[in-house]
mmCIF file of the N, C-alpha and C atoms, coordinates in Angstrom:
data_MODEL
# 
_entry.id   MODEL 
# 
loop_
_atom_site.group_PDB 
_atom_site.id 
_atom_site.type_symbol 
_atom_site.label_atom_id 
_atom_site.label_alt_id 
_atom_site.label_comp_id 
_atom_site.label_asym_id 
_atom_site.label_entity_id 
_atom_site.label_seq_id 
_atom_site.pdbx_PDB_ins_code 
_atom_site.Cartn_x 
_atom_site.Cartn_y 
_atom_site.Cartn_z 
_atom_site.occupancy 
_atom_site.B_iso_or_equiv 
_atom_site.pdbx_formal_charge 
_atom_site.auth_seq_id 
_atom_site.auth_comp_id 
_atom_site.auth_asym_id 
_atom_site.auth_atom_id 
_atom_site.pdbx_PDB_model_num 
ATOM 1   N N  . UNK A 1 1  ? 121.072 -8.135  40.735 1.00 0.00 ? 1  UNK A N  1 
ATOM 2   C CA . UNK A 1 1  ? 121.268 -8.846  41.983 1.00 0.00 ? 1  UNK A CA 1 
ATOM 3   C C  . UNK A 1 1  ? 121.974 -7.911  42.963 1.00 0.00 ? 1  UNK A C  1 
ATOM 4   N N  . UNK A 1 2  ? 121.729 -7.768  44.141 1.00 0.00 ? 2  UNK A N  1 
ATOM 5   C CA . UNK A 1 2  ? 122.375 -7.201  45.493 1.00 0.00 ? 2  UNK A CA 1 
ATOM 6   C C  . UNK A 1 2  ? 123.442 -7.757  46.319 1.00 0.00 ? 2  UNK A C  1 
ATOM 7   N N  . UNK A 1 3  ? 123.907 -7.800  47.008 1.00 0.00 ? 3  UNK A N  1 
ATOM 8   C CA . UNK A 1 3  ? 125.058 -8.359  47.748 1.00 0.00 ? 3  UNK A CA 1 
ATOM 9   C C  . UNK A 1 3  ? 124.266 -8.776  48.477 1.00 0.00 ? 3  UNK A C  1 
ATOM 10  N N  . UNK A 1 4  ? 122.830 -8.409  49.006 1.00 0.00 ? 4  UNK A N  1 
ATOM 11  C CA . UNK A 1 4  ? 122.018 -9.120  50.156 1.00 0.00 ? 4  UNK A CA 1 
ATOM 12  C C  . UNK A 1 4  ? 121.487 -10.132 49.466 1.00 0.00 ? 4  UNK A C  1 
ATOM 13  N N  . UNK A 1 5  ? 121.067 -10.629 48.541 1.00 0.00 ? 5  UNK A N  1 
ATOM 14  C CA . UNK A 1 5  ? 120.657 -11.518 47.540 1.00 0.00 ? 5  UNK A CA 1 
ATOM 15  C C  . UNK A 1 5  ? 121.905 -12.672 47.705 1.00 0.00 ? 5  UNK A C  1 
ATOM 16  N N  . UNK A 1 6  ? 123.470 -12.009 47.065 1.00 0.00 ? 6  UNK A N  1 
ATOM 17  C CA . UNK A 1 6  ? 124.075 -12.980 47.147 1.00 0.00 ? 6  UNK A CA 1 
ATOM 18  C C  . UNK A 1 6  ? 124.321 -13.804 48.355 1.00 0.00 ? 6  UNK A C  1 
ATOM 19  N N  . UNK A 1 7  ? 123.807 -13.005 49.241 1.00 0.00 ? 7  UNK A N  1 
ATOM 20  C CA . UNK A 1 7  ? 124.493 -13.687 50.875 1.00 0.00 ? 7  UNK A CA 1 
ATOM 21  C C  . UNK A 1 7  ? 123.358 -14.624 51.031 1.00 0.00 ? 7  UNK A C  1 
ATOM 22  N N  . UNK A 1 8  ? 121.932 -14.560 50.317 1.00 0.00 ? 8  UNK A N  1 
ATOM 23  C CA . UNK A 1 8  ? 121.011 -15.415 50.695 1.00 0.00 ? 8  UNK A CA 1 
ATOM 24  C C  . UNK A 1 8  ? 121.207 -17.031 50.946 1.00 0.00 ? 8  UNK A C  1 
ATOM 25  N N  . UNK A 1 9  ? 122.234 -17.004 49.323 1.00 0.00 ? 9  UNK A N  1 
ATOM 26  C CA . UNK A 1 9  ? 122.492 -18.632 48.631 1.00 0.00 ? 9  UNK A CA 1 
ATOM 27  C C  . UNK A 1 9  ? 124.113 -18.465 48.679 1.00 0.00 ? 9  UNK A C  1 
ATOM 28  N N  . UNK A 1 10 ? 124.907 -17.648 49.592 1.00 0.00 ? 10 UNK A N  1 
ATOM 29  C CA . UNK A 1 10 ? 126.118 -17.556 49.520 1.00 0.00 ? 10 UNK A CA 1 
ATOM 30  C C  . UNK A 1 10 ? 126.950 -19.088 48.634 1.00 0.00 ? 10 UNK A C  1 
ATOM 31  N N  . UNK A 1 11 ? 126.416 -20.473 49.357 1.00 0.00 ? 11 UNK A N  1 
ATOM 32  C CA . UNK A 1 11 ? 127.605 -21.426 48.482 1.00 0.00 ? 11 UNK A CA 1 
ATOM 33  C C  . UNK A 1 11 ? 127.275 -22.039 47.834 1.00 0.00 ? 11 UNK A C  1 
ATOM 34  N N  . UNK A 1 12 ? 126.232 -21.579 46.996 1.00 0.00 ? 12 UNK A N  1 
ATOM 35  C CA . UNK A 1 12 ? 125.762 -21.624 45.742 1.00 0.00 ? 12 UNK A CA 1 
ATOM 36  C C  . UNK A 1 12 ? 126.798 -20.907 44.871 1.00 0.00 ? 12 UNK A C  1 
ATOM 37  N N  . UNK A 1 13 ? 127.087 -19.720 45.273 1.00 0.00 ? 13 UNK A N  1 
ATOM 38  C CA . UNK A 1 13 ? 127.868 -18.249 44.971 1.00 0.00 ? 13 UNK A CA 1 
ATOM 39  C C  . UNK A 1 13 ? 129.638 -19.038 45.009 1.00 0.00 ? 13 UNK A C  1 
ATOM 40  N N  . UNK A 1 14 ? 129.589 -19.721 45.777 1.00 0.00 ? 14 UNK A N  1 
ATOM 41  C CA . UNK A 1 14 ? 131.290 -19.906 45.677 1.00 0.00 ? 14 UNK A CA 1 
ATOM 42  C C  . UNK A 1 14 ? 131.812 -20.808 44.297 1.00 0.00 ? 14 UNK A C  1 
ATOM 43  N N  . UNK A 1 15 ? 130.537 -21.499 44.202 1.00 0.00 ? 15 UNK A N  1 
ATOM 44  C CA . UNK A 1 15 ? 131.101 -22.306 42.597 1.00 0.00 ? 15 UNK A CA 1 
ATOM 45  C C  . UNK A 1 15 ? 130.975 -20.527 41.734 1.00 0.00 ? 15 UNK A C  1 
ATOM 46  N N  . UNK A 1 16 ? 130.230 -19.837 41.576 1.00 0.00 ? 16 UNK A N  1 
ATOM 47  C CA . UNK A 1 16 ? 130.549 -18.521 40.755 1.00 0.00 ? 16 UNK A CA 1 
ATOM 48  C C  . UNK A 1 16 ? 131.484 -17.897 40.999 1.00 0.00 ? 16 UNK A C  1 
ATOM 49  N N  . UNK A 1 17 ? 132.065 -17.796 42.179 1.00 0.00 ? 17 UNK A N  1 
ATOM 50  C CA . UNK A 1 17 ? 133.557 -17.024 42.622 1.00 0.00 ? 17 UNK A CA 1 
ATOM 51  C C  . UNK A 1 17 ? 134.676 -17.706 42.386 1.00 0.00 ? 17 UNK A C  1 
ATOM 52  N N  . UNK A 1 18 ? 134.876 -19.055 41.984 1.00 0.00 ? 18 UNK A N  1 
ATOM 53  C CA . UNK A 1 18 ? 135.679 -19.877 41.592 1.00 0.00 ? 18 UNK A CA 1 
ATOM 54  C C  . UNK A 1 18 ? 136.029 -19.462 40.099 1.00 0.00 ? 18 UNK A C  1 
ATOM 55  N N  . UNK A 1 19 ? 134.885 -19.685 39.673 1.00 0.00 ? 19 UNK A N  1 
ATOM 56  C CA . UNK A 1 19 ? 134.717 -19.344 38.191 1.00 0.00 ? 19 UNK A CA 1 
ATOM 57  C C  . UNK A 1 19 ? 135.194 -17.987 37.731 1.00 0.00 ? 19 UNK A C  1 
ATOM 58  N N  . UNK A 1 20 ? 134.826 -17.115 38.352 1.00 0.00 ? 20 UNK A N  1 
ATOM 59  C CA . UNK A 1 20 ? 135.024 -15.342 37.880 1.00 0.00 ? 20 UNK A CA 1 
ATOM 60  C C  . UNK A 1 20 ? 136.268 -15.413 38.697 1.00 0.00 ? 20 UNK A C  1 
ATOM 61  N N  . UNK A 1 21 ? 137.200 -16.101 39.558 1.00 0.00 ? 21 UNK A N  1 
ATOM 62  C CA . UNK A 1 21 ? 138.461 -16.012 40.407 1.00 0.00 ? 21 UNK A CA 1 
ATOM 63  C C  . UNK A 1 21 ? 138.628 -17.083 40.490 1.00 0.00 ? 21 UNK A C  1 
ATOM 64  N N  . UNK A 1 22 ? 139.383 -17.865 39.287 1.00 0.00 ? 22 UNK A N  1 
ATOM 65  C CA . UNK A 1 22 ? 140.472 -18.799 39.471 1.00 0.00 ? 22 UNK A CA 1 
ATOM 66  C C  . UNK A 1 22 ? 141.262 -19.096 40.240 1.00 0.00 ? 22 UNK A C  1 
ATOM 67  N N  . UNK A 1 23 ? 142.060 -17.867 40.823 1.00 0.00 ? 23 UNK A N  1 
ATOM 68  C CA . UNK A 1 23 ? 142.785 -18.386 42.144 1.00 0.00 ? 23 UNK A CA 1 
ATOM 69  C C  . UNK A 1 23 ? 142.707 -18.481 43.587 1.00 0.00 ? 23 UNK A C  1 
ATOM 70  N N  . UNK A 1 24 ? 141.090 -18.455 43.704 1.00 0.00 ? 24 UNK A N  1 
ATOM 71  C CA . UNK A 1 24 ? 140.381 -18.298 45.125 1.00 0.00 ? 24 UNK A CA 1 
ATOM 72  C C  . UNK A 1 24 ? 140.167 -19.693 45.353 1.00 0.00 ? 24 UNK A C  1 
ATOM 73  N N  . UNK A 1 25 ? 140.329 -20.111 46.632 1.00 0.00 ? 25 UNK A N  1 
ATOM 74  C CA . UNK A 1 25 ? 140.330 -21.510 47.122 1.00 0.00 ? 25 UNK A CA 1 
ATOM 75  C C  . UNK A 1 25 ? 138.580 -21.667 47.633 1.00 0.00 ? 25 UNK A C  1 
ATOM 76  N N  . UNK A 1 26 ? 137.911 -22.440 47.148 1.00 0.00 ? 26 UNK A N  1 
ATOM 77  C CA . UNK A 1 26 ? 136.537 -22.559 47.628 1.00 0.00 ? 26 UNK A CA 1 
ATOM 78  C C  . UNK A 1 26 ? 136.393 -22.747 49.114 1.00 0.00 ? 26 UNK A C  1 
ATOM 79  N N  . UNK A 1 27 ? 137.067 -23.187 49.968 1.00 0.00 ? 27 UNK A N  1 
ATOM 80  C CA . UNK A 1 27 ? 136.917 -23.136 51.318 1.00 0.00 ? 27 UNK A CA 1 
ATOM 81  C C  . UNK A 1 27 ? 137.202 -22.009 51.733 1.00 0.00 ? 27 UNK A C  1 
ATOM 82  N N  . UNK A 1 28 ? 138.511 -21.267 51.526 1.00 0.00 ? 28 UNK A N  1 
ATOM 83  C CA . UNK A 1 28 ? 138.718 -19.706 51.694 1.00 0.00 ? 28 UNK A CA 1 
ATOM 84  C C  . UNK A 1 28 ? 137.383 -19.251 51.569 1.00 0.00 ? 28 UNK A C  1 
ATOM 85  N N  . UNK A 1 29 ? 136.716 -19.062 50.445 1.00 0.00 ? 29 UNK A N  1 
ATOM 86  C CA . UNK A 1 29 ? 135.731 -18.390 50.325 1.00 0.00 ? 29 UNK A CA 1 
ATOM 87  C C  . UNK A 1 29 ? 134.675 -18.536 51.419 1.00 0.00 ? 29 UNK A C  1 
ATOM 88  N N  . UNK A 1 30 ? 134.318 -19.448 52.132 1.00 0.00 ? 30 UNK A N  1 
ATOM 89  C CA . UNK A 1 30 ? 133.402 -19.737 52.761 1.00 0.00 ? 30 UNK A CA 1 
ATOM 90  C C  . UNK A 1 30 ? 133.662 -18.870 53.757 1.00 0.00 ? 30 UNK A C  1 
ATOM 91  N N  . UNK A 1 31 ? 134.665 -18.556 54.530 1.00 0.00 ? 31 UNK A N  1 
ATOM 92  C CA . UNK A 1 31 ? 135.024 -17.797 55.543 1.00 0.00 ? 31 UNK A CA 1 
ATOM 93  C C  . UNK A 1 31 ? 134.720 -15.856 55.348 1.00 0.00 ? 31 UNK A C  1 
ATOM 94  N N  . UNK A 1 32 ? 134.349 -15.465 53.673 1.00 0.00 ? 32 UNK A N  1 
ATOM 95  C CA . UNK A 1 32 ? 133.873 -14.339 54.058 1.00 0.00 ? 32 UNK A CA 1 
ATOM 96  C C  . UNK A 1 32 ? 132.381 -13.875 53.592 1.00 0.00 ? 32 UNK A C  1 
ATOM 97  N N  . UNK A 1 33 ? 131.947 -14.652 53.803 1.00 0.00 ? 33 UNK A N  1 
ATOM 98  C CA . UNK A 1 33 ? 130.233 -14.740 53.496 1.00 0.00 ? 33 UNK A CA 1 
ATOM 99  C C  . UNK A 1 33 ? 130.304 -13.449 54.928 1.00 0.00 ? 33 UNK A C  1 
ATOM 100 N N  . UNK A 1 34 ? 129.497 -12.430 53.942 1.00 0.00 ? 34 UNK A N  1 
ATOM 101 C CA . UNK A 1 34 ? 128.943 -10.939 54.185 1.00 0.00 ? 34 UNK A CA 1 
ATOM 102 C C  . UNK A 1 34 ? 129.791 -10.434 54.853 1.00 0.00 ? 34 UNK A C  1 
ATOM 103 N N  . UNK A 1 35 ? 131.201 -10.496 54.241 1.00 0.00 ? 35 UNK A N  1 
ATOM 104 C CA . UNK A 1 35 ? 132.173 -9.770  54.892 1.00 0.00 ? 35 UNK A CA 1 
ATOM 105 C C  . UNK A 1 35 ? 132.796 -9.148  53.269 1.00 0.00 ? 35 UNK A C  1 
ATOM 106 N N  . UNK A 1 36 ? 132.130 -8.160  52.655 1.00 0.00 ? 36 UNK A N  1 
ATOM 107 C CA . UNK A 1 36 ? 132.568 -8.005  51.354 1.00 0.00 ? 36 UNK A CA 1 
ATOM 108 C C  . UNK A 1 36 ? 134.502 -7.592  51.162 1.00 0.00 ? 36 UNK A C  1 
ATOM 109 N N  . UNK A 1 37 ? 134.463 -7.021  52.227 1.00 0.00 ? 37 UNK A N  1 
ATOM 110 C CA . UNK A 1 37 ? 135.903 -6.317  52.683 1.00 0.00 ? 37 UNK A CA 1 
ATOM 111 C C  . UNK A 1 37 ? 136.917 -6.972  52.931 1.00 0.00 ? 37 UNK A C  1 
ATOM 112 N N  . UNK A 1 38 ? 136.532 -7.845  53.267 1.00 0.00 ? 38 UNK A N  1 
ATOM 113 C CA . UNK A 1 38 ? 137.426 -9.276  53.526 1.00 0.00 ? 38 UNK A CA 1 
ATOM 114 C C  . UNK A 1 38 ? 137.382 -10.009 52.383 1.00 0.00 ? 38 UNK A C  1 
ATOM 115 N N  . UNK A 1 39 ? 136.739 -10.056 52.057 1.00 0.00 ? 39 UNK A N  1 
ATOM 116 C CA . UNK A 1 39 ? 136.902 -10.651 50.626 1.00 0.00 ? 39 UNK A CA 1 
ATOM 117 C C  . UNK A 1 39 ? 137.345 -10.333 49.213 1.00 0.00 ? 39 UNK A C  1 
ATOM 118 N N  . UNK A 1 40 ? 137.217 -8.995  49.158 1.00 0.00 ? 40 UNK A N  1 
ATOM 119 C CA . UNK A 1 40 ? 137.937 -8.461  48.293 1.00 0.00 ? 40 UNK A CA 1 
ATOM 120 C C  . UNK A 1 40 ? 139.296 -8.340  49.134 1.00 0.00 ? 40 UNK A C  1 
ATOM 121 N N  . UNK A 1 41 ? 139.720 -8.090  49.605 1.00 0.00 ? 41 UNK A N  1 
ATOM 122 C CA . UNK A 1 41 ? 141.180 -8.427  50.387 1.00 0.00 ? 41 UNK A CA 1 
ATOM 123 C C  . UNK A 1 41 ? 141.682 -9.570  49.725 1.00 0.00 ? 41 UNK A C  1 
ATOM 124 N N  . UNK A 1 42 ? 140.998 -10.853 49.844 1.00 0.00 ? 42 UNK A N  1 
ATOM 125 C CA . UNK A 1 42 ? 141.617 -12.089 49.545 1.00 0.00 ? 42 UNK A CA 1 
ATOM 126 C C  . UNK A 1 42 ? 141.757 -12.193 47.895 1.00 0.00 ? 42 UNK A C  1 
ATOM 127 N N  . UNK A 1 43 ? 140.428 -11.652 47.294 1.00 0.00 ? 43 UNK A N  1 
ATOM 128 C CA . UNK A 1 43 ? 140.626 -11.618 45.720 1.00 0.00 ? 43 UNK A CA 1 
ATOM 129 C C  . UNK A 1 43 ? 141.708 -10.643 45.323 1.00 0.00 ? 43 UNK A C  1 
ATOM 130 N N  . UNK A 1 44 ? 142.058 -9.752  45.762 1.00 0.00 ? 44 UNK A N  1 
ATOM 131 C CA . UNK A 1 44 ? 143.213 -8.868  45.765 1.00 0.00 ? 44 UNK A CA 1 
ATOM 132 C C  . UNK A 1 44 ? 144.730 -9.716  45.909 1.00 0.00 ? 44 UNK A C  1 
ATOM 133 N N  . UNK A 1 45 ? 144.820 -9.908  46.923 1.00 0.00 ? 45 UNK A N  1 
ATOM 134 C CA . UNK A 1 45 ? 145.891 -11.240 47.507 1.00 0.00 ? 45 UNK A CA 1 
ATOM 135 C C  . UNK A 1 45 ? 146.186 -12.303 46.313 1.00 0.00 ? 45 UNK A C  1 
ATOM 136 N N  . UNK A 1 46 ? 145.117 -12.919 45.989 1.00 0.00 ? 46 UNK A N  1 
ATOM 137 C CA . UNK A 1 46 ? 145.200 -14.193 44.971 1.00 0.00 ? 46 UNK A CA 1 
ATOM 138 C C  . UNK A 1 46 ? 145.035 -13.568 43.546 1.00 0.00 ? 46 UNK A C  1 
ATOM 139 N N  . UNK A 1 47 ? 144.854 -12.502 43.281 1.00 0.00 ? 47 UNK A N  1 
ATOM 140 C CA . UNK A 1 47 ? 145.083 -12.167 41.929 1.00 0.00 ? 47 UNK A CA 1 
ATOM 141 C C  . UNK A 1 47 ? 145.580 -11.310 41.372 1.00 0.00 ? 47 UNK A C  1 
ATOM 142 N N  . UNK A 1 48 ? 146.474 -10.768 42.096 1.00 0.00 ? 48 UNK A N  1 
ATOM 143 C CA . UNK A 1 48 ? 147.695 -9.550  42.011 1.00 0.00 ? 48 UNK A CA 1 
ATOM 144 C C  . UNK A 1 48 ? 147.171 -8.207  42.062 1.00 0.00 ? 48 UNK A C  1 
ATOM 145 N N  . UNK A 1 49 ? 146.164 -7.892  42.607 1.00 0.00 ? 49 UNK A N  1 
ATOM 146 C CA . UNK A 1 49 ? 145.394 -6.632  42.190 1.00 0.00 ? 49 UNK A CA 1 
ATOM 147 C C  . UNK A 1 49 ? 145.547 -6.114  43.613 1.00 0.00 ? 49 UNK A C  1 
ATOM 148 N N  . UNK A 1 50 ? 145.414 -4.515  43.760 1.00 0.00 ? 50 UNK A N  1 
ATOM 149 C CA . UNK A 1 50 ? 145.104 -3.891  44.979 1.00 0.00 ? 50 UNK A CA 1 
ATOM 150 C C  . UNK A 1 50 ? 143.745 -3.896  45.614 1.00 0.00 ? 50 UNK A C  1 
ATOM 151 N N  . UNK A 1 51 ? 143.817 -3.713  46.785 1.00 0.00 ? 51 UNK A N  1 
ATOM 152 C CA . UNK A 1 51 ? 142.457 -3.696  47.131 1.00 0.00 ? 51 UNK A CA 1 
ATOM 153 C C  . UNK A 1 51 ? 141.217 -3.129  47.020 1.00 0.00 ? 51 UNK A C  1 
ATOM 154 N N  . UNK A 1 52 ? 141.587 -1.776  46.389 1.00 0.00 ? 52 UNK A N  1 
ATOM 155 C CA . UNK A 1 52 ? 140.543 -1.051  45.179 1.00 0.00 ? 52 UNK A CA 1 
ATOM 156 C C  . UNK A 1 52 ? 139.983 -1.949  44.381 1.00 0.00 ? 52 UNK A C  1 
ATOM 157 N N  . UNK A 1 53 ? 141.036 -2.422  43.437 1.00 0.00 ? 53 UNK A N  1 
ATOM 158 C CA . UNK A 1 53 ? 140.798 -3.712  42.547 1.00 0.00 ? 53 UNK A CA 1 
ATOM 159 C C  . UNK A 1 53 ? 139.721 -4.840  42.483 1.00 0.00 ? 53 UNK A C  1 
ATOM 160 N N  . UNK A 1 54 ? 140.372 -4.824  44.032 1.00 0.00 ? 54 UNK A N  1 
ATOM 161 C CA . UNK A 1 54 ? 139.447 -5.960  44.349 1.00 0.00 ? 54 UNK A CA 1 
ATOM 162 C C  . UNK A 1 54 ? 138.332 -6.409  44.550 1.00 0.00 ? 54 UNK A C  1 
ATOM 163 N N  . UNK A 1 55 ? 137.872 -4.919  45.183 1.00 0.00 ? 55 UNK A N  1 
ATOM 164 C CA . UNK A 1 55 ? 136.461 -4.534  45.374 1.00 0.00 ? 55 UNK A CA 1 
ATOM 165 C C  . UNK A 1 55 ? 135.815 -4.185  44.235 1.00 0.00 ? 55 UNK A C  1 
ATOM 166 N N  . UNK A 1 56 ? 136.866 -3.667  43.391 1.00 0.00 ? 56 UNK A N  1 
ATOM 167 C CA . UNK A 1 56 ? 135.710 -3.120  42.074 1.00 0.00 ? 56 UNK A CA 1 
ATOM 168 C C  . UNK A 1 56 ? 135.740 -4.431  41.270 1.00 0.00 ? 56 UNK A C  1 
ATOM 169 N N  . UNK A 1 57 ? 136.519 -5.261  41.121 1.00 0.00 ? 57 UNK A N  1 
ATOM 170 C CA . UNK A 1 57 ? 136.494 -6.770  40.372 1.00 0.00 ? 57 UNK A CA 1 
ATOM 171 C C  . UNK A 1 57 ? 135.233 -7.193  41.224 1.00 0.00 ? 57 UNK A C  1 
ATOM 172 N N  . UNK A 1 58 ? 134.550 -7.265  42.441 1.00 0.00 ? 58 UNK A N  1 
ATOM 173 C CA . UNK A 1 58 ? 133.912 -8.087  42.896 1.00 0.00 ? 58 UNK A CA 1 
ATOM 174 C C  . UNK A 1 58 ? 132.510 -7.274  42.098 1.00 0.00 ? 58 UNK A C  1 
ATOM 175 N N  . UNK A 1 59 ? 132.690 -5.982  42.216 1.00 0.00 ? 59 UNK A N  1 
ATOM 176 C CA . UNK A 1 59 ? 131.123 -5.161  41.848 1.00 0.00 ? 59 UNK A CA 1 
ATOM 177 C C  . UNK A 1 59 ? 131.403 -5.534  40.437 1.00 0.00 ? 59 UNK A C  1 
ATOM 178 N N  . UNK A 1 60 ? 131.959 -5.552  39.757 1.00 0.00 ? 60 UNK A N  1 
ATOM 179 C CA . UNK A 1 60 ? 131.924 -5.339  38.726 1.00 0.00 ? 60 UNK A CA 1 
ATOM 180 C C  . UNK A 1 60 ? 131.433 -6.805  38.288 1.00 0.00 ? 60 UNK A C  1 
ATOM 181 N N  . UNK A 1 61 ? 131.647 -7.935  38.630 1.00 0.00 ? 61 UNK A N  1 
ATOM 182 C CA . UNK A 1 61 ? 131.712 -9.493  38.200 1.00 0.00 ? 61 UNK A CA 1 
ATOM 183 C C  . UNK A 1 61 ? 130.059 -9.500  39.195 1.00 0.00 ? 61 UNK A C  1 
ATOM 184 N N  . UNK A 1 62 ? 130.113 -9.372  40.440 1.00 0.00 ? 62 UNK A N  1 
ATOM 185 C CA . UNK A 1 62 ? 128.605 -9.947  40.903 1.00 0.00 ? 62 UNK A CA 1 
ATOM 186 C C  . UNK A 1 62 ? 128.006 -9.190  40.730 1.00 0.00 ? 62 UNK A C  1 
ATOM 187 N N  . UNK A 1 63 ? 127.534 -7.840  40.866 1.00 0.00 ? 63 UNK A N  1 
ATOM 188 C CA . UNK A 1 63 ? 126.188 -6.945  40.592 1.00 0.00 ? 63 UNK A CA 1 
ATOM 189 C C  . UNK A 1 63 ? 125.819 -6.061  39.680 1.00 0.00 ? 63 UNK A C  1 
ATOM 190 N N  . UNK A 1 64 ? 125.345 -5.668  39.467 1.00 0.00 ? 64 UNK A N  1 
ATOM 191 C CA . UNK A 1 64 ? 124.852 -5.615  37.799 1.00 0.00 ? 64 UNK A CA 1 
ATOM 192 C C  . UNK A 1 64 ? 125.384 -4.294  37.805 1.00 0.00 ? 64 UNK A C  1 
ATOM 193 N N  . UNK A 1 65 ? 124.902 -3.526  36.255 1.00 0.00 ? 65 UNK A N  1 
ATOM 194 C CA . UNK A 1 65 ? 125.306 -2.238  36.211 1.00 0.00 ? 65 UNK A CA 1 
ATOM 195 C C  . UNK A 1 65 ? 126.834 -1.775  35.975 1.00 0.00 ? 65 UNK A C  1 
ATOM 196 N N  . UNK A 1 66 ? 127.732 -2.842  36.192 1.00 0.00 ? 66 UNK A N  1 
ATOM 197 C CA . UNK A 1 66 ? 129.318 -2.423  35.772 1.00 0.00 ? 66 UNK A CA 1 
ATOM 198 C C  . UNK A 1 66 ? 129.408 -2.734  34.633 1.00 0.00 ? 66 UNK A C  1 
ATOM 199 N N  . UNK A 1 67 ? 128.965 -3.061  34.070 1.00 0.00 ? 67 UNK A N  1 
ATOM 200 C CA . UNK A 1 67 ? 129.562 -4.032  32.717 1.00 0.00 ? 67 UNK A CA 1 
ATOM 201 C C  . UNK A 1 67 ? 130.615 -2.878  31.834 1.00 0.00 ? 67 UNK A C  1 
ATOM 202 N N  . UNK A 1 68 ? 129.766 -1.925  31.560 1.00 0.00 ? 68 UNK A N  1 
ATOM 203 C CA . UNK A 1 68 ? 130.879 -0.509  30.850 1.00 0.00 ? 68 UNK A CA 1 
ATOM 204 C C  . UNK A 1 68 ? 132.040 -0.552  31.397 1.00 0.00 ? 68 UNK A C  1 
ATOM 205 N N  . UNK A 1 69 ? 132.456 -0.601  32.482 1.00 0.00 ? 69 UNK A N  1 
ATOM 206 C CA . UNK A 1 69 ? 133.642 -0.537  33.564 1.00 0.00 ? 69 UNK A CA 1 
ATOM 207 C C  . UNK A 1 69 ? 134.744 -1.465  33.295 1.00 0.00 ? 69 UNK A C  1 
ATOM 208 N N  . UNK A 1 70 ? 134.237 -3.085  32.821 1.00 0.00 ? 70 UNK A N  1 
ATOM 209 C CA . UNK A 1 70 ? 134.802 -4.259  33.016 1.00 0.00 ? 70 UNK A CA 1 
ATOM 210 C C  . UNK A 1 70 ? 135.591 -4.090  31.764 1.00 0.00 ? 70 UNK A C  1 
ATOM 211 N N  . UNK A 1 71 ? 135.943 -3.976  30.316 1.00 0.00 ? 71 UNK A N  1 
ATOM 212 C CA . UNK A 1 71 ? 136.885 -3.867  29.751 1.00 0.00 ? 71 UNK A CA 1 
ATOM 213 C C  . UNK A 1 71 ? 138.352 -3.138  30.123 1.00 0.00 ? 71 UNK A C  1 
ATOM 214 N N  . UNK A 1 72 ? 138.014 -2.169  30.669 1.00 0.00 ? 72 UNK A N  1 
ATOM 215 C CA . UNK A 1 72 ? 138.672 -0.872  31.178 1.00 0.00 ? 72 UNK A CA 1 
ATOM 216 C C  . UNK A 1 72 ? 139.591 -1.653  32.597 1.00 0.00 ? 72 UNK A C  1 
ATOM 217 N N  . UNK A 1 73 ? 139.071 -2.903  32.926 1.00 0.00 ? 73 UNK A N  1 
ATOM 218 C CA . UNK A 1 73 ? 139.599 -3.573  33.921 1.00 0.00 ? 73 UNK A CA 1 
ATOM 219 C C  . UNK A 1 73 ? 140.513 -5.005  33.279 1.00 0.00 ? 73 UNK A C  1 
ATOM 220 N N  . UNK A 1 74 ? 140.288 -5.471  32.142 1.00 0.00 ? 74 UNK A N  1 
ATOM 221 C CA . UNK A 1 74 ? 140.712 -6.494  31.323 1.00 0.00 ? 74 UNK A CA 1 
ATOM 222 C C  . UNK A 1 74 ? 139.926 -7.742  32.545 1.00 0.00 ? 74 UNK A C  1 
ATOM 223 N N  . UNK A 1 75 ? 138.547 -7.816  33.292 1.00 0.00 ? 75 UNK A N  1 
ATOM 224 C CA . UNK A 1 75 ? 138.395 -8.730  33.719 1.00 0.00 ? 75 UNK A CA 1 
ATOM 225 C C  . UNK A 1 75 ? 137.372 -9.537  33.065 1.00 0.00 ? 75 UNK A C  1 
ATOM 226 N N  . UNK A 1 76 ? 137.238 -9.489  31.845 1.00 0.00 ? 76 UNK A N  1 
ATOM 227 C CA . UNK A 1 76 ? 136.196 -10.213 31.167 1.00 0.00 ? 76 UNK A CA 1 
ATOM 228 C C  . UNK A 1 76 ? 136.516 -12.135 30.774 1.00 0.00 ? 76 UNK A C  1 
ATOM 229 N N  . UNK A 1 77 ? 137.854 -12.170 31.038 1.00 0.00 ? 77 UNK A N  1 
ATOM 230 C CA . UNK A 1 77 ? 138.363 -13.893 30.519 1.00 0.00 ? 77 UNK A CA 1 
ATOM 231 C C  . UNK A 1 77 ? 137.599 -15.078 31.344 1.00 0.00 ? 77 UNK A C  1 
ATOM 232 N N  . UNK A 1 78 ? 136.961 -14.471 32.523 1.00 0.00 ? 78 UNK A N  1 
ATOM 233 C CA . UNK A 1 78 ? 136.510 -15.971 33.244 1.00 0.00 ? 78 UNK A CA 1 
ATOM 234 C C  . UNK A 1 78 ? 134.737 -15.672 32.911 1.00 0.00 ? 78 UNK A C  1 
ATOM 235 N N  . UNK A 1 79 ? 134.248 -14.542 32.138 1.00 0.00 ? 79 UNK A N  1 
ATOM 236 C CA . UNK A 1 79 ? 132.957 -14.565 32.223 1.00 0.00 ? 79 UNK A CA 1 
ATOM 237 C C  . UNK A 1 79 ? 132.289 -15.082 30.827 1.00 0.00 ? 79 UNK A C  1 
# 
């Protein structure tokens, strides 16, 4: 899947961002549909991580191809 894919069905996508980010507020979320930068900002914010973090928690949880990466991150508990 692509980030242009996810933006297709974006709040379809927010029950999955709930899920893979427990502490993201589902209305928050609505506010950064195709703003990836902003949004990893906020997943950063709500889950103690830097904003590197945040961005690589988002690649790593929505688009394919990280999976090797994701132990090395301990973000495997919500998947």
């Amino acid at each position: 899947m692509t980030w242009s894919e996810i933006l297709q069905d974006w709040q379809c996508q927010i029950d999955r961002l709930t899920a893979l980010f427990p502490c993201a507020d589902p209305e928050a979320l609505v506010r950064f549909r195709g703003d990836k930068t902003l949004l990893a900002q906020y997943i950063a914010d709500t889950h103690d991580l830097t904003e590197a973090e945040g961005q690589e928690a988002i690649d790593m949880r929505l688009l394919p191809g990280c999976a090797a990466r994701r132990e090395s991150f301990g973000l495997l508990a919500a998947e």
